[in-house]
C-alpha positions in Angstrom: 0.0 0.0 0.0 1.3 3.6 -1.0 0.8 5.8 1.8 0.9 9.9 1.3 2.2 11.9 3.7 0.0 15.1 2.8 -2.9 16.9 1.9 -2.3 17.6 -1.3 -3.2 14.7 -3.2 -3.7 15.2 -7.1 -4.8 12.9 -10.0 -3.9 13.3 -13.5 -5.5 11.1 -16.3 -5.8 10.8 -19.9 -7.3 8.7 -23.0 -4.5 7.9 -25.5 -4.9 6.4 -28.8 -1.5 4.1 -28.8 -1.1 2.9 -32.5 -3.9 2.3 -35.3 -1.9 0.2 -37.9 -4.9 -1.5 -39.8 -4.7 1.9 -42.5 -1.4 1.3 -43.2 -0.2 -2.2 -42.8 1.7 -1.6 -39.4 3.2 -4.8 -37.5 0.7 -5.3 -34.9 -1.9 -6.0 -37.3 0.1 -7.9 -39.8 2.9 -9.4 -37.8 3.7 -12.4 -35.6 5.3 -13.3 -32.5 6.0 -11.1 -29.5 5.0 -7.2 -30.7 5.4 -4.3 -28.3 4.4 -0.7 -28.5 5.4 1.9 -25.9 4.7 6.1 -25.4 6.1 8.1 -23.3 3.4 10.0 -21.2 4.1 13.4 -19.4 2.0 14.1 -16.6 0.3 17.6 -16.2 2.6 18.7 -13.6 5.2 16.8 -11.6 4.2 14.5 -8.5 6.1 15.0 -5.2 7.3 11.6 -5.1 6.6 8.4 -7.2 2.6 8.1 -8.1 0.5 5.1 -8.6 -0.6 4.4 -12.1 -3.8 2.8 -13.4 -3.9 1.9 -17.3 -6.9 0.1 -18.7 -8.0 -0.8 -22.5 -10.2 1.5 -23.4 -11.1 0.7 -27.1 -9.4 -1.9 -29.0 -10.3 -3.5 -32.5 -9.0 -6.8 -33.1 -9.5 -9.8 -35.8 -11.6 -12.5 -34.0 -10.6 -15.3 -36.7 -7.8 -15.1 -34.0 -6.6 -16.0 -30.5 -6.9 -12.4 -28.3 -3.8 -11.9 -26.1 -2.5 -8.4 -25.1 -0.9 -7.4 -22.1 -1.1 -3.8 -21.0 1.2 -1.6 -18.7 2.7 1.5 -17.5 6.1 0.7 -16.8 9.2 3.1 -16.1 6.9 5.6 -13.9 8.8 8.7 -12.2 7.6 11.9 -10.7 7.0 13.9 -14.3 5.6 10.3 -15.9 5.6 6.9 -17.5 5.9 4.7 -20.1 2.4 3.0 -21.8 3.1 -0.6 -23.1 1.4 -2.4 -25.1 2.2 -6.4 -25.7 0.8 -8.9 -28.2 2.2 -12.7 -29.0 1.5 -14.9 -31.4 -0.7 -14.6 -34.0 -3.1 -12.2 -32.4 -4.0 -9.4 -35.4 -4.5 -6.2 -33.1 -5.5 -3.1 -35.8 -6.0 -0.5 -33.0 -5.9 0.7 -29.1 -6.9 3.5 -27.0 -6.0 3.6 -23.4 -7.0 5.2 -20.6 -4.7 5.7 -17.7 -4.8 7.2 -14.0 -2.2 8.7 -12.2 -2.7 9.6 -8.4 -0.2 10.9 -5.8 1.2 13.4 -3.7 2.0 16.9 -5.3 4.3 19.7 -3.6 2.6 22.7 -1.8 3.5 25.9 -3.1 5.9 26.8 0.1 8.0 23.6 -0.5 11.7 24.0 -1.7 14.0 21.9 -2.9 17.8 22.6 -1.0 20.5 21.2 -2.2 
């Protein structure tokens, strides 16, 4: 459990549309074997310390003739963001995803400094 040591608690989210590569041909929907996509996501503003990150499919058009697999994460998270993956193995044909993600955590009050 991530426990936050003040009052200023803020949440930042978004909808991201990852890849869409059924127009032109891309690898996740005509490729096979182990298939990864990845973005960079900036938060808002920077958290106080590390936040916890919620990522959830929030659209995704697949080939049914095919087995569904997809694994999706946000990996690489620090205080300014994180990094949205997206897996697929096999022969799973995946022609688009959107993905929604919510970060929560403590932010810095306005009289905080940083000394060095």
């Amino acid at each position: 459990m991530k426990r936050l040591r003040n009052h200023l608690i803020g949440v930042d989210q978004g909808d991201t549309i990852l890849f869409s590569d059924f127009e032109d041909g891309g690898e996740m929907w005509t490729g096979r074997g182990q298939r990864e996509r990845r973005r960079r996501i900036a938060f808002e503003e920077p958290f106080r310390s590390i936040p916890v990150v919620h990522v959830s499919i929030s659209m995704w058009d697949v080939d049914t003739q095919t087995p569904l697999r997809a694994d999706i994460s946000a990996e690489t998270v620090t205080e300014d963001g994180f990094d949205l993956v997206f897996r697929t193995w096999g022969d799973s044909r995946v022609a688009r995803v959107r993905v929604a993600w919510m970060a929560m955590g403590e932010l810095r009050q306005t009289d905080e400094w940083d000394l060095y």
